[in-house]
C-alpha atoms as one frame of an Amber mdcrd trajectory, in Angstrom:
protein
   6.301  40.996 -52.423   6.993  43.730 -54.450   8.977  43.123 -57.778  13.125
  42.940 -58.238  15.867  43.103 -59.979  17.048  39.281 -60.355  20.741  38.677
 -61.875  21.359  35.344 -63.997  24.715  34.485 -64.721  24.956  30.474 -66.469
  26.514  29.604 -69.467  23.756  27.192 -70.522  20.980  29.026 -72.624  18.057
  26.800 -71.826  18.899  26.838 -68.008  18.659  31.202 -68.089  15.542  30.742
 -70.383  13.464  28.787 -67.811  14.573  30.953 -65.053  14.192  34.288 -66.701
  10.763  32.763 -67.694   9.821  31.765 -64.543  10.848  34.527 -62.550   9.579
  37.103 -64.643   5.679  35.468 -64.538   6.446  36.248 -60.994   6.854  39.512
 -61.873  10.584  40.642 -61.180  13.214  41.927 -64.115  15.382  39.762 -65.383
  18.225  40.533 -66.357  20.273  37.282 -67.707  24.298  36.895 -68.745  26.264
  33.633 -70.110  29.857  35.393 -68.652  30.934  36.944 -65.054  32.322  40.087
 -66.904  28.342  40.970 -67.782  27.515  40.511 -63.793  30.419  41.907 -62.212
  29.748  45.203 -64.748  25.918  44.768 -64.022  25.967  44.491 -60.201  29.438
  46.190 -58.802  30.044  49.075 -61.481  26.133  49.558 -62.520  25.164  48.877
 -58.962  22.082  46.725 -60.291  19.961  43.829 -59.019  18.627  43.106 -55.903
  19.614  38.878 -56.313  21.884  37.215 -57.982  21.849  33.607 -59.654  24.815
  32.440 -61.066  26.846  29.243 -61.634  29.865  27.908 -60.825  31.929  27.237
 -63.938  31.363  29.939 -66.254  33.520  30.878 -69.666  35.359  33.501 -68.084
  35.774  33.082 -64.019  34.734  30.544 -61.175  31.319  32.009 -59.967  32.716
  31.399 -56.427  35.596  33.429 -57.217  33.508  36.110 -57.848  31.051  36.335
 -54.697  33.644  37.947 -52.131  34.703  40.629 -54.518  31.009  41.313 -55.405
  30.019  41.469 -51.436  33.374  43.375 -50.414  31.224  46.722 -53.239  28.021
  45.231 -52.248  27.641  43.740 -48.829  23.731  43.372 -48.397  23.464  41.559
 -52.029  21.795  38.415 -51.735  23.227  35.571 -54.323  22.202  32.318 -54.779
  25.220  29.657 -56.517  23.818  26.927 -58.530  26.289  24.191 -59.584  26.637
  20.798 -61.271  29.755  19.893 -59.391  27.599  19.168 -56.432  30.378  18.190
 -53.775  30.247  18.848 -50.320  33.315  21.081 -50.919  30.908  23.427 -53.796
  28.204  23.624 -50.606  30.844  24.449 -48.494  32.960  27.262 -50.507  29.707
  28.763 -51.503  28.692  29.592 -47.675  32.043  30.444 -46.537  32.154  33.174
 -49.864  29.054  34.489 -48.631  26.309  32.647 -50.301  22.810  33.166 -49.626
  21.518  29.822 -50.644  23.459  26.840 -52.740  21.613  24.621 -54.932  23.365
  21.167 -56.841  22.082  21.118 -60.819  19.839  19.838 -61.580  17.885  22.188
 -59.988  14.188  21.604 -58.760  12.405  24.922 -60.104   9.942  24.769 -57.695
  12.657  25.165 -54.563  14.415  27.444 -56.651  11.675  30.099 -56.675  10.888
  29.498 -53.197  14.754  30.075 -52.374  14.599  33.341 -54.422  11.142  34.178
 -52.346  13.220  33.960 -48.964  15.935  35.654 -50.194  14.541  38.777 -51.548
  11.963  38.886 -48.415  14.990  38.401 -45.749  16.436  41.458 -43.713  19.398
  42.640 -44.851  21.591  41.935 -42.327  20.435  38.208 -42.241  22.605  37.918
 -45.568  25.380  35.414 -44.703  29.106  36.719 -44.405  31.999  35.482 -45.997
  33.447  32.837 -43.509  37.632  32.766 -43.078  39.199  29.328 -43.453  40.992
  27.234 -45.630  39.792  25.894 -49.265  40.099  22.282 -50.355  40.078  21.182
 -54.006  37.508  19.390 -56.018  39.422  16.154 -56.563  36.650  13.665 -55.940
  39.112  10.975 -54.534  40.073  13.248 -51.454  36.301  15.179 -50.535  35.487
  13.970 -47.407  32.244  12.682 -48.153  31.461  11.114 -51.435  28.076  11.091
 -53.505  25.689  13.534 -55.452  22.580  12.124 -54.865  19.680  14.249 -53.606
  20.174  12.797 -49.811  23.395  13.221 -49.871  22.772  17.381 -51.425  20.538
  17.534 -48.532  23.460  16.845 -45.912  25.817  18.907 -47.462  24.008  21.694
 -47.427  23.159  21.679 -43.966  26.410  20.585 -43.376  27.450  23.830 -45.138
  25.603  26.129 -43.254  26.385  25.031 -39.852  30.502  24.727 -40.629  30.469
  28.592 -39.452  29.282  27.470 -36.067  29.424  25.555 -32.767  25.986  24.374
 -32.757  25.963  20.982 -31.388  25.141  17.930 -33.828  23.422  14.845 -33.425
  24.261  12.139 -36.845  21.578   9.480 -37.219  22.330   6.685 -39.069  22.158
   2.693 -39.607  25.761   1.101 -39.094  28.366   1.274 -41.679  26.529   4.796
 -43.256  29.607   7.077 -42.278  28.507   9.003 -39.135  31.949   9.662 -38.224
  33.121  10.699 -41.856  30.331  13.502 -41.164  31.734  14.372 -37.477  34.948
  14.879 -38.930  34.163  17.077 -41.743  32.126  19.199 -39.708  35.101  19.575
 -37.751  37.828  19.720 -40.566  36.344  22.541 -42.754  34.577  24.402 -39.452
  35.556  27.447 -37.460  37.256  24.450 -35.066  39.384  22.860 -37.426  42.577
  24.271 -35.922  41.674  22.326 -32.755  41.427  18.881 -31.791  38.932  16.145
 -32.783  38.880  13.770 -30.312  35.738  10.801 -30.937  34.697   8.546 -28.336
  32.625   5.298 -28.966  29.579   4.583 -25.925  29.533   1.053 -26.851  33.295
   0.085 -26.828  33.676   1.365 -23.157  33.263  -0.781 -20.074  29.864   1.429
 -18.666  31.491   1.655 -15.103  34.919   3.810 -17.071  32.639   6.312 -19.386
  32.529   8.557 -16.896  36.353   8.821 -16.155  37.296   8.422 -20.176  34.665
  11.262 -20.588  35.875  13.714 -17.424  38.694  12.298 -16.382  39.515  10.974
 -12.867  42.176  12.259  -9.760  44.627  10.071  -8.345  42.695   7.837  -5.797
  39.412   8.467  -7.018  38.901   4.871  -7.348  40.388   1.475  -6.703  43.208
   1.655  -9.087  43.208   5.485 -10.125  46.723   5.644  -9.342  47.442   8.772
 -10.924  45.688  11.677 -12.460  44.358  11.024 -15.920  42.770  13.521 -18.747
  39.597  13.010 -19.585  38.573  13.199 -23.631  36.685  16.807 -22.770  40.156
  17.775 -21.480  42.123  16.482 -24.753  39.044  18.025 -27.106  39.574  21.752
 -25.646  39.313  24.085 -28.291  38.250  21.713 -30.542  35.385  18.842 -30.891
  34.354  16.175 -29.236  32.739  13.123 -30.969  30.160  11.188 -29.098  29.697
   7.921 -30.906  26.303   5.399 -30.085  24.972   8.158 -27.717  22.196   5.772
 -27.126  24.541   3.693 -25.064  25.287   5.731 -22.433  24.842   5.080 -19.174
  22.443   7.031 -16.937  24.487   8.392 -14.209  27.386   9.763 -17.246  24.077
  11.081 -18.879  23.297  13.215 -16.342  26.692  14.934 -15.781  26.993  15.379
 -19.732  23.678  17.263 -19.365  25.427  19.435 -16.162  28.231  19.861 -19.515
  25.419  21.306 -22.075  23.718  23.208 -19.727  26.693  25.127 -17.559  29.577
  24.905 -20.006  31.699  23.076 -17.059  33.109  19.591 -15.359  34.638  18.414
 -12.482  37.072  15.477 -13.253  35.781  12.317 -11.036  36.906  12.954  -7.631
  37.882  16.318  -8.443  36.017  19.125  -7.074  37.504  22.721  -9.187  34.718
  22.866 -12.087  36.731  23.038 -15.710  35.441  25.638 -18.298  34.414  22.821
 -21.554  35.375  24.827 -24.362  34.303  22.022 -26.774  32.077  21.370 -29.389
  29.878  18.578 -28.960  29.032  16.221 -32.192  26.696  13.081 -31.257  25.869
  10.125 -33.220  23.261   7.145 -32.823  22.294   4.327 -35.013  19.362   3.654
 -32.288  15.910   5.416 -31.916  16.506   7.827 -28.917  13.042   8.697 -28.638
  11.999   4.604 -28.169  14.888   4.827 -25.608  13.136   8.077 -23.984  10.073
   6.284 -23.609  11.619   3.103 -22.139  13.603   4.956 -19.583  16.993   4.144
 -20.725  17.988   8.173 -21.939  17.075  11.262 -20.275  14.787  13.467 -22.568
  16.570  16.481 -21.615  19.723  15.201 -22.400  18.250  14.736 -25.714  16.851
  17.970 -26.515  20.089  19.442 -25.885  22.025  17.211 -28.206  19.173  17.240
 -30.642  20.101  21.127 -31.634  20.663  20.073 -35.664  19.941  16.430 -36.431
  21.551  15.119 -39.391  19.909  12.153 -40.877  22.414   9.750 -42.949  20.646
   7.635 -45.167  21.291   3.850 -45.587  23.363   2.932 -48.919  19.868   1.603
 -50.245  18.892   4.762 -50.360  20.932   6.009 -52.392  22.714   3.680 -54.336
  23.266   5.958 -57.756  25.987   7.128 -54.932  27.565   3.015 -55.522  29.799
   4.358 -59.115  31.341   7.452 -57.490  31.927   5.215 -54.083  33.374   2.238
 -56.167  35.600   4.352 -57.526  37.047   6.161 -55.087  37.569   2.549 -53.067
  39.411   1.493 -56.083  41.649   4.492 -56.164  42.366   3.973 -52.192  43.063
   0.522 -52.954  45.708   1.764 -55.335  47.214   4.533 -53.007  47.813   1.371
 -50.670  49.908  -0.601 -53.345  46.999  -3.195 -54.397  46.860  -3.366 -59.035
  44.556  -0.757 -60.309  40.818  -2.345 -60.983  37.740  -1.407 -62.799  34.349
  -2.903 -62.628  32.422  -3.121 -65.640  28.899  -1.793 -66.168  27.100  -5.299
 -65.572  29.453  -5.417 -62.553  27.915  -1.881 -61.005  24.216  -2.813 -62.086
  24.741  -5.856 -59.692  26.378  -3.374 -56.697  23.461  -1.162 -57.080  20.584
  -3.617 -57.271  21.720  -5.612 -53.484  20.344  -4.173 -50.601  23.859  -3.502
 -48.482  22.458  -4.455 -44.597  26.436  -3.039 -44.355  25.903   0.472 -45.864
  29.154   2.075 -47.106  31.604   0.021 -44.836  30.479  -3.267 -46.297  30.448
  -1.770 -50.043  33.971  -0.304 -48.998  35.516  -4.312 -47.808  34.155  -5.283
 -50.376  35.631  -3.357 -53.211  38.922  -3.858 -51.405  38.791  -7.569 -51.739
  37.815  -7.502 -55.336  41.415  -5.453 -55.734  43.584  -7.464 -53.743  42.264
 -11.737 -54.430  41.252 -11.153 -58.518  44.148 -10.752 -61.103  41.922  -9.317
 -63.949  42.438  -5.263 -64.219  38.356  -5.161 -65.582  36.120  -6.977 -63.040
  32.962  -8.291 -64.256  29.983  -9.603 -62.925  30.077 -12.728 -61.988  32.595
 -11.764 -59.508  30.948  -9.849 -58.309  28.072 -12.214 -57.728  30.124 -14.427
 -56.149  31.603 -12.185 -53.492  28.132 -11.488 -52.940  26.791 -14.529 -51.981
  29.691 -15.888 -49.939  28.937 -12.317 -47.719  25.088 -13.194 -47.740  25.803
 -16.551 -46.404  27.972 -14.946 -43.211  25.930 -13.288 -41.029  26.707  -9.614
 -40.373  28.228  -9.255 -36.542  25.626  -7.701 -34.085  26.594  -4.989 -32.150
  23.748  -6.162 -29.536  25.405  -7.653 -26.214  24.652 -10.461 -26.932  27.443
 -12.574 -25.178  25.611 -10.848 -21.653  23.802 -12.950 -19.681  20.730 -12.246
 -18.627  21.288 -12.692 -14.717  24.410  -9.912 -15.454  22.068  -7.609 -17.343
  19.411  -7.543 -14.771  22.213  -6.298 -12.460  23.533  -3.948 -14.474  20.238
  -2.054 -15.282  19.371  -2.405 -11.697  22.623  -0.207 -10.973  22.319   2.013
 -13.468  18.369   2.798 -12.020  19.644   3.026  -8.382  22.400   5.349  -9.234
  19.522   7.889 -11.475  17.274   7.421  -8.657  19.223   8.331  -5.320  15.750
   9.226  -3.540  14.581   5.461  -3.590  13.373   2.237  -5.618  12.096   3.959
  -9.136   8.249   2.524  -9.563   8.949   1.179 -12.646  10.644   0.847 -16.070
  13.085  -2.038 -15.271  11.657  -4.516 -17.124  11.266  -2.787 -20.077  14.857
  -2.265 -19.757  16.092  -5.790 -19.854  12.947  -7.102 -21.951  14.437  -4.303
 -24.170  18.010  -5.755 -24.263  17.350  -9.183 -24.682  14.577  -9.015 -27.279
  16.699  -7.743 -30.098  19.153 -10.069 -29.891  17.568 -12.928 -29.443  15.396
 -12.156 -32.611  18.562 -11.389 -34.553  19.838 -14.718 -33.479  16.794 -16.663
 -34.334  16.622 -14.777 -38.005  20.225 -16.229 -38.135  19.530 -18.675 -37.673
  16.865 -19.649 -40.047  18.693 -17.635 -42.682  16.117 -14.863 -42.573  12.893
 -16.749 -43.107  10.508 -15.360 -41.275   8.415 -18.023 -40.686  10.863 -20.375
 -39.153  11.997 -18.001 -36.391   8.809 -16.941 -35.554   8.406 -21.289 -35.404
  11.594 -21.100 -33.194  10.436 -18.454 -30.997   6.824 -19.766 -30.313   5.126
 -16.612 -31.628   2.645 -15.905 -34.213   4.322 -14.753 -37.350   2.795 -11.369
 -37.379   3.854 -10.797 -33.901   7.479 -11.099 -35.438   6.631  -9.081 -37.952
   5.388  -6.261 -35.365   8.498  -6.908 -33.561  10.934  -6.527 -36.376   9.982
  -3.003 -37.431   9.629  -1.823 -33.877  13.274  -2.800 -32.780  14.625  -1.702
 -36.084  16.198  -5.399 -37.313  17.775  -5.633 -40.517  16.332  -8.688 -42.202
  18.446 -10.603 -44.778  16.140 -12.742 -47.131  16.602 -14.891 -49.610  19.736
 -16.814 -47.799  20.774 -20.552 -48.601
């Protein structure tokens, strides 16, 4: 790569020392500024530099301020913002201004030079464009996604880069980790957001009404269909349609969501005029699609289609220097609602951060609102905090397996479900994977339940050999809670 002109703009010296020292070994000029006054003269009136790399809060303007002036003078000028407010919002505003590339401080120097690399080696007209939309603050309390942890920098920037688009989504994540927080910022701060966002959970739907909440239905379509009713693709036009626990879907409504993805339109059931869909489509799963592909119970084309960006949303255990900033926030909502203000002391959030949250975010969230509303003290310490602890330890957390299905009624249902994907005759295969598949889980989780999470016991309970249990445990995914009394 032949050598550039590289443009620093940060108002901490040690931060444009390792860069100008780094990038120059590389063999570029360097030319490095602690003000935007220096850049803007550098780059729009001098018409120097091929990059630029400048921060956010500088002396003398808001770096971000400053991108869409320097591209309206210099359109093909690549600039990378580096930031220490590290918000979704920052990720956000950066691509919409026309960023190349946004990186949270602190930076890892190593991706920074490779970000520079694919920057000065792009084409020019690659270069992203300033995006139109509306601007939201930094206030903390009201971003749509809270935490500045590397995961969570991750997300937002591919969040970021996709808010200029319609490419369809599909948010993995354990329960409780905020897939639909994600959905809806994707939707509030994307080229959509004057539209509707209509979300739809798989799971809380009766499987033999998907199809008519998802399409819609004509008057006498079925037994009781005694008008015409709008399906949520119908009430989501123009804007975008949330598909919560995609992994629960029926077979037969997989299929005509695939006819959706493919052609762009629906008939309503019993209808026969094909609709135009002008919808975005967002997905979200807590289960392992591909273990479903393999056991018959989702189409793999389906999934390809939905599979166009995944997001993955990591479990609160994952990132729990995320717990102060969350805490916080809580706390504040708690107040907005009319409960006394709180704090939690420092022992207090050393005690959040070190339990292993089988709840993710929603259980830290009823949590810190029962802290506000049963204690008097303003400062909460830590033995509170231990104690609300162990009183949700010793509840079990509510499965979201069917567990309340018998087994007769499940061996029906499946059995429907295959008939109706396979018109052309008995499939050769796959059922009993199915149900084996939908009873297994459960009854595990009810065994580990049980006997309060040791491992030993339920494998006792079960009549199998403990490492079987073991084996079994990380293949269906099952949260184990040790340690119980």
């Amino acid at each position: 790569m032949p050598a550039s002109t590289i443009l620093i703009a940060d108002d901490d010296r040690s931060i444009r020392t390792v860069l100008s020292q780094a990038l120059t070994r590389l063999g570029h000029d360097v030319r490095s500024t602690g003000n935007a006054a220096t850049l803007w003269r550098w780059a729009a009136e001098d018409g120097v530099g091929d990059l630029i790399i400048t921060d956010v809060i500088m002396p003398d303007e808001n770096g971000l301020d400053l991108i869409p002036r320097l591209k309206r003078v210099r359109p093909e000028l690549r600039i990378v913002v580096m930031s220490a407010q590290n918000t979704l919002m920052t990720a956000v505003r950066a691509t919409e201004r026309g960023a190349f590339e946004y990186l949270p401080k602190p930076f890892d120097l190593t991706e920074l030079v490779a970000v520079v690399q694919r920057a000065l080696s792009a084409p020019s007209n690659t270069s992203v464009q300033p995006a139109t939309g509306g601007e939201a603050g930094e206030d903390d309390e009201r971003l749509p996604l809270i935490g500045r942890s590397s995961a969570m920098q991750d997300i937002y920037r591919v969040m970021a880069r996709l808010m200029g688009t319609d490419l369809t989504v599909m948010i993995n994540g354990e329960s409780g980790t905020g897939k639909e927080l994600v959905a809806r910022a994707l939707h509030d701060y994307g080229k959509r957001r004057s539209g509707p966002f209509v979300a739809i959970n798989m799971a809380a739907i009766p499987r033999e009404l998907i199809e008519s909440e998802l399409f819609g239905h004509e008057k006498g379509a079925f037994t009781g269909a005694t008008t015409r009713s709008t399906g949520r693709f119908e009430q989501a036009q123009g804007g975008s349609l949330f598909l919560d626990e995609i992994g629960d879907m029926p077979m037969e409504a997989q299929t005509r969501l695939l006819r959706v993805l493919q052609e762009g339109e629906y008939t309503t059931v019993g209808g026969r005029i094909p609709i135009r869909a002008d919808v975005r489509i967002i997905a979200a799963t807590h289960r392992d699609l591909r273990q479903l592909i393999r056991q018959g119970l989702f189409r793999e084309d389906l999934f390809y289609r939905l599979n166009v960006v995944p997001i993955r949303i990591p479990p609160l255990r994952q990132r729990t220097e995320d717990i102060p900033a969350l805490v916080r926030h809580f706390l504040t909502e708690a107040t907005r609602e009319g409960l006394p203000r709180k704090n939690l002391d420092q022992p207090a959030l050393e005690r959040l951060k070190a339990y292993h949250w089988p709840g993710n975010v929603r259980e830290l969230e009823n949590l810190v609102r029962r802290l506000a509303a049963l204690y008097a003290q303003e400062v909460i310490g830590v033995d509170v905090v231990e104690t609300e602890l162990a009183d949700s330890a010793a509840t079990p957390a509510p499965s979201t397996e069917p567990q309340s299905e018998g087994l007769g009624a499940a061996v029906e249902r499946n059995l429907k479900d295959y008939f109706a994907a396979h018109k052309d005759g008995l499939p050769a295969s796959g059922l009993y994977d199915r149900v084996l598949h939908e009873v297994e889980r459960p009854l595990i989780r009810l065994s580990l339940s049980a006997t309060k999470g040791n491992q030993i016991k339920a494998a006792q309970l079960l009549g199998l050999n403990r490492n079987t249990l073991r084996k079994k445990i990380r293949e269906l995914d099952i949260q184990v809670i040790r340690g119980l009394r």
